[in-house]
C-alpha positions in Angstrom: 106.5 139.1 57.3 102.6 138.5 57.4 100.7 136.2 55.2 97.0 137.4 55.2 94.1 135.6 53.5 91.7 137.7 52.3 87.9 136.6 52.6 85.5 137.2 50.0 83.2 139.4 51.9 83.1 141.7 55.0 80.5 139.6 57.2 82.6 136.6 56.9 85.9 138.4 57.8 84.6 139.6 60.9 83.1 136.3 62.0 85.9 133.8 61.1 89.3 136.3 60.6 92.2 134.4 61.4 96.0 135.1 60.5 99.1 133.5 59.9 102.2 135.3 61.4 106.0 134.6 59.7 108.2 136.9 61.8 111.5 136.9 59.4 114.9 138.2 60.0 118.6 137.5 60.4 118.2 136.7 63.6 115.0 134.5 64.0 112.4 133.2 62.2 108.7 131.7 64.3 105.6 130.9 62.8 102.2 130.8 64.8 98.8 131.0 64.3 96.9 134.6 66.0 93.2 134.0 66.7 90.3 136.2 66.3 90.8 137.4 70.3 93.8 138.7 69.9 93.0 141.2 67.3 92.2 144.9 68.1 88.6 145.4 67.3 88.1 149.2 67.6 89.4 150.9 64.3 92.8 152.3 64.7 93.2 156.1 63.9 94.6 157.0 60.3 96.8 159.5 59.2 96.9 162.0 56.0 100.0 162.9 56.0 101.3 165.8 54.1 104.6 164.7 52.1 106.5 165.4 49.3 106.5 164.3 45.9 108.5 161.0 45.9 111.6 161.5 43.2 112.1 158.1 43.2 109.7 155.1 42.5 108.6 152.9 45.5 104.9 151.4 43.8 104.7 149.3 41.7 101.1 148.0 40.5 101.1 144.9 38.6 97.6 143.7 39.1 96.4 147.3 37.4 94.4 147.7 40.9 95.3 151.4 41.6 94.0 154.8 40.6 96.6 157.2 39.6 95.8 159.4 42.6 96.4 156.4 44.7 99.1 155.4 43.2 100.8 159.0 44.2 99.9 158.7 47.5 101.4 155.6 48.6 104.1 156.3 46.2 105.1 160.0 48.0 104.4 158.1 51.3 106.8 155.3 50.7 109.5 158.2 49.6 109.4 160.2 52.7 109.4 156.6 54.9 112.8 156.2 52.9 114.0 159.5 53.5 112.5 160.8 57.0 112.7 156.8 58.6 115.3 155.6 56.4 112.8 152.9 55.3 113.0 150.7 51.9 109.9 150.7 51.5 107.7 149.2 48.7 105.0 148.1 47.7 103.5 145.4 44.9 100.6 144.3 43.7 100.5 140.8 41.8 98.2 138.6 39.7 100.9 136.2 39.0 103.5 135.1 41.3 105.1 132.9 38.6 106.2 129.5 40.4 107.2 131.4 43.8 105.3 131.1 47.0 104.3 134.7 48.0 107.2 135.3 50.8 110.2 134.5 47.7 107.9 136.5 45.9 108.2 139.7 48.4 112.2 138.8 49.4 113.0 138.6 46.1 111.7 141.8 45.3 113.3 142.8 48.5 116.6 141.9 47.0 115.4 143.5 43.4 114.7 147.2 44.6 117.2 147.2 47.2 119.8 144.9 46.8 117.8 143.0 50.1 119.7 145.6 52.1 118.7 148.2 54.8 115.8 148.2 56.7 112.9 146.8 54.4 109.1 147.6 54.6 107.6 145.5 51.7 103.8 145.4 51.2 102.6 142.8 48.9 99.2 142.9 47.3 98.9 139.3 46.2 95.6 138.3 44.1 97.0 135.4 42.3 96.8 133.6 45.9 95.1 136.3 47.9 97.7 136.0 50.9 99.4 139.6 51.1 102.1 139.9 52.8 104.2 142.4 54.8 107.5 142.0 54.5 109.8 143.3 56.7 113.6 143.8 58.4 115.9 145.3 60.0 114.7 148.8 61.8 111.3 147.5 61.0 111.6 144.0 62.7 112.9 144.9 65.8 110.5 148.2 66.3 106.8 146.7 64.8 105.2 144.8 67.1 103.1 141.6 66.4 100.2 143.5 67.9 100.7 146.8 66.1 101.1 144.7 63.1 98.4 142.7 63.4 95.8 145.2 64.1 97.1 147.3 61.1 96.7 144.0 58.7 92.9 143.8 60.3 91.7 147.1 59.5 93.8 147.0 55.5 92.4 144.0 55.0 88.6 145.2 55.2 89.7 147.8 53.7 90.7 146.0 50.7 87.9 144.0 50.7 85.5 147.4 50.3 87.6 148.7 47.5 89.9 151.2 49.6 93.1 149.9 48.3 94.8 153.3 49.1 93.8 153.6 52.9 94.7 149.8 53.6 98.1 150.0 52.0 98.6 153.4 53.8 97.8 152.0 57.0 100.4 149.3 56.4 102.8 151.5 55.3 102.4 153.7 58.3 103.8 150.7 60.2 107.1 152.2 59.2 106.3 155.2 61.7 106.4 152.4 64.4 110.8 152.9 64.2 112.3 156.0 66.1 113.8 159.2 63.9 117.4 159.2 65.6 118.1 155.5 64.7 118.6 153.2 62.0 119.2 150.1 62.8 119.9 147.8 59.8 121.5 145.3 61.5 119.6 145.2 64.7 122.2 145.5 67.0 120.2 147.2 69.3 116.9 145.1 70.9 113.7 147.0 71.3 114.4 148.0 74.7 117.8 149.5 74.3 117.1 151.0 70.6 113.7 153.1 72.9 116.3 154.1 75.1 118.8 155.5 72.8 116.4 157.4 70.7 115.2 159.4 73.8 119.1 160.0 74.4 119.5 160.8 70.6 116.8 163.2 71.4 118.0 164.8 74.2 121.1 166.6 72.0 121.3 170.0 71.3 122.0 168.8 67.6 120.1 167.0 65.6 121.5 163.6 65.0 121.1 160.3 63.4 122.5 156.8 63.9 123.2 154.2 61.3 124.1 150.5 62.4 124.9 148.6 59.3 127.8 145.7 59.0 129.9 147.1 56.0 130.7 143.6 53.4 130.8 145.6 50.1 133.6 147.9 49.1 132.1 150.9 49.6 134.2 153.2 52.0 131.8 153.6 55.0 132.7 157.3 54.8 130.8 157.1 51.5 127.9 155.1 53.2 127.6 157.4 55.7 127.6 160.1 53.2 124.5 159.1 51.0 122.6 158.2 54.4 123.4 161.6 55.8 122.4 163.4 52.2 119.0 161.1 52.4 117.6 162.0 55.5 118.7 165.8 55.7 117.3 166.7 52.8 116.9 170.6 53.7 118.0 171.1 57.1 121.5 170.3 58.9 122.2 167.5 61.7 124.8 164.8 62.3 124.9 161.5 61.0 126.7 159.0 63.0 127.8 155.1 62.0 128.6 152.2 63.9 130.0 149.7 61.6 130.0 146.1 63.3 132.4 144.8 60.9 135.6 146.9 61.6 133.4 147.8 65.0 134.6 151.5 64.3 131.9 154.6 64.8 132.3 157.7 62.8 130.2 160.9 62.0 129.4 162.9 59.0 128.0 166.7 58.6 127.7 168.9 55.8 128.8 172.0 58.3 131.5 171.6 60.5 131.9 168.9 63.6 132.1 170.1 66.8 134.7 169.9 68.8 133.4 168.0 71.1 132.3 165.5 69.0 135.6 164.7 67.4 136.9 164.4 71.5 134.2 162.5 71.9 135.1 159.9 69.0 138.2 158.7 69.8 136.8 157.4 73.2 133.1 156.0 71.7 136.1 154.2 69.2 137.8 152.9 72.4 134.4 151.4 73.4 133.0 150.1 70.1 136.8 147.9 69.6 135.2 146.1 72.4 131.5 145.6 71.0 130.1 147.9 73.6 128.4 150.3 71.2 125.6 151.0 73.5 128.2 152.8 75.5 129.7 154.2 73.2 126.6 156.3 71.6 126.4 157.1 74.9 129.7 158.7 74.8 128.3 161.0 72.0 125.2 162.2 73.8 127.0 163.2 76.7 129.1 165.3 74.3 126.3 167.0 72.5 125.0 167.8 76.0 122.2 165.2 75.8 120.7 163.1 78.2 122.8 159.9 78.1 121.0 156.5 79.3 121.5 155.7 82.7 121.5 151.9 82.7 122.6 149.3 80.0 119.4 147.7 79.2 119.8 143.8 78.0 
């Protein structure tokens, strides 16, 4: 999560910018202070990516501070994020927090939208304070680097300041392209190094396939988790979804054709493996099956 003072014009933002970093998630929480230095100063490339209409609704503009085109944009960007990254991703703009400091402000609406579950990509226009704020966990947390984040903020935030409120909260959005395609990591069971090397793995199979890690508390069956996951991201083509569950530390898969074979072989034995907590060998179990490149080395 990133608090982000905006200035009140571009000459002093690039003399004096200064930022204050709050990394959040279930697993650690720092606050430092990032000096000018250790911001990027050469632009950073951005992306018009073609998408499709959003059916759902991922903006939401308070403040009145978007065009209706604009409002589209980020708003069918946000929707493939949640579908193609498996991203809740959102974004707000505020004139009035009410009494809450602008992180309760973000988490709540974290917990508003999507129940604070899943991996969250919350961007926060805040002009009631002027500190926005990017929100984020899970997926997003363990894959979004501080420097990657804070270059991102740099460029939005001039942005912003000349009026482009569509391009800077694209650009912070497109953070969420940061986490790999193959793994979805709610939890984050994995750490940066081991998720990179599972992706490639993932990859490497002659099916396409995606992994869910989530910790199952509510009483949905995870077959009916695993279900709405797999129907998210495979919109119009086939694949396999997989999920480790670290709660009954079971790992099952999900298609809409049939299973192969081998994967179903390959199952009982990743099962065998995740009883014991060692789920990095047991997706590794499930490459091997799909005729993938399996990682080599555990990676700590």
């Amino acid at each position: 999560m990133i608090f982000l003072k905006k200035f009140l014009s571009a000459a002093v933002f690039a003399a004096a910018i200064g930022l204050t970093i709050c990394s959040c998630s279930n697993k650690s929480s720092t606050t430092y202070y990032v000096p000018k230095s250790k911001v990027e100063t050469t632009s950073q490339p951005f992306t018009e990516r073609e998408v499709r209409a959003a059916e759902g609704t991922y903006v939401f503009d308070k403040a009145g501070i978007l065009s209706p085109e604009a409002v589209k944009a980020c708003n069918d960007y946000a929707g493939w994020l949640y579908n193609e990254k498996l991203i809740n991703a959102a974004v707000l703009t505020v004139n009035d927090l009410g009494d809450k400091s602008p992180y309760d402000y973000a988490a709540d609406a974290f917990a508003d939208i999507y129940e604070a579950k899943g991996s969250g990509l919350i961007i926060l226009i805040n002009n009631a304070t002027n500190e926005d704020i990017v929100f984020k966990t899970g997926n997003c947390f363990t894959n979004i680097s501080d420097k990657e984040q804070e270059n991102a903020v740099y460029w939005a935030t001039k942005e912003f300041m000349s009026g482009d409120y569509r391009k800077g909260i694209m650009r912070l959005l497109q953070l969420g392209e940061l986490c790999p395609a193959h793994i979805a990591d709610n939890v984050q069971l994995f750490e940066y190094e081991q998720s990179e090397t599972l992706e490639k793995a993932l990859a490497s199979c002659k099916e396409d396939i995606t992994l869910l890690a989530s910790k199952n508390n509510s009483s949905t069956p995870n077959e009916e988790i695993l279900k709405t996951y797999y129907k998210r991201k495979y919109i119009d083509r086939d694949g396999i979804m997989l999920m480790i569950d670290t709660k009954s530390k079971k790992i099952l898969a999900y298609s809409d054709k049939k299973i192969p074979k081998a994967l179903d072989t390959a199952l009982k034995e990743a099962n065998e493996l995740t009883a014991k907590e060692d789920y990095y060998g047991a997706v590794n179990k499930i490459v091997e099956a799909m005729d993938g490149k399996a990682a080599s080395e555990k990676k700590e």
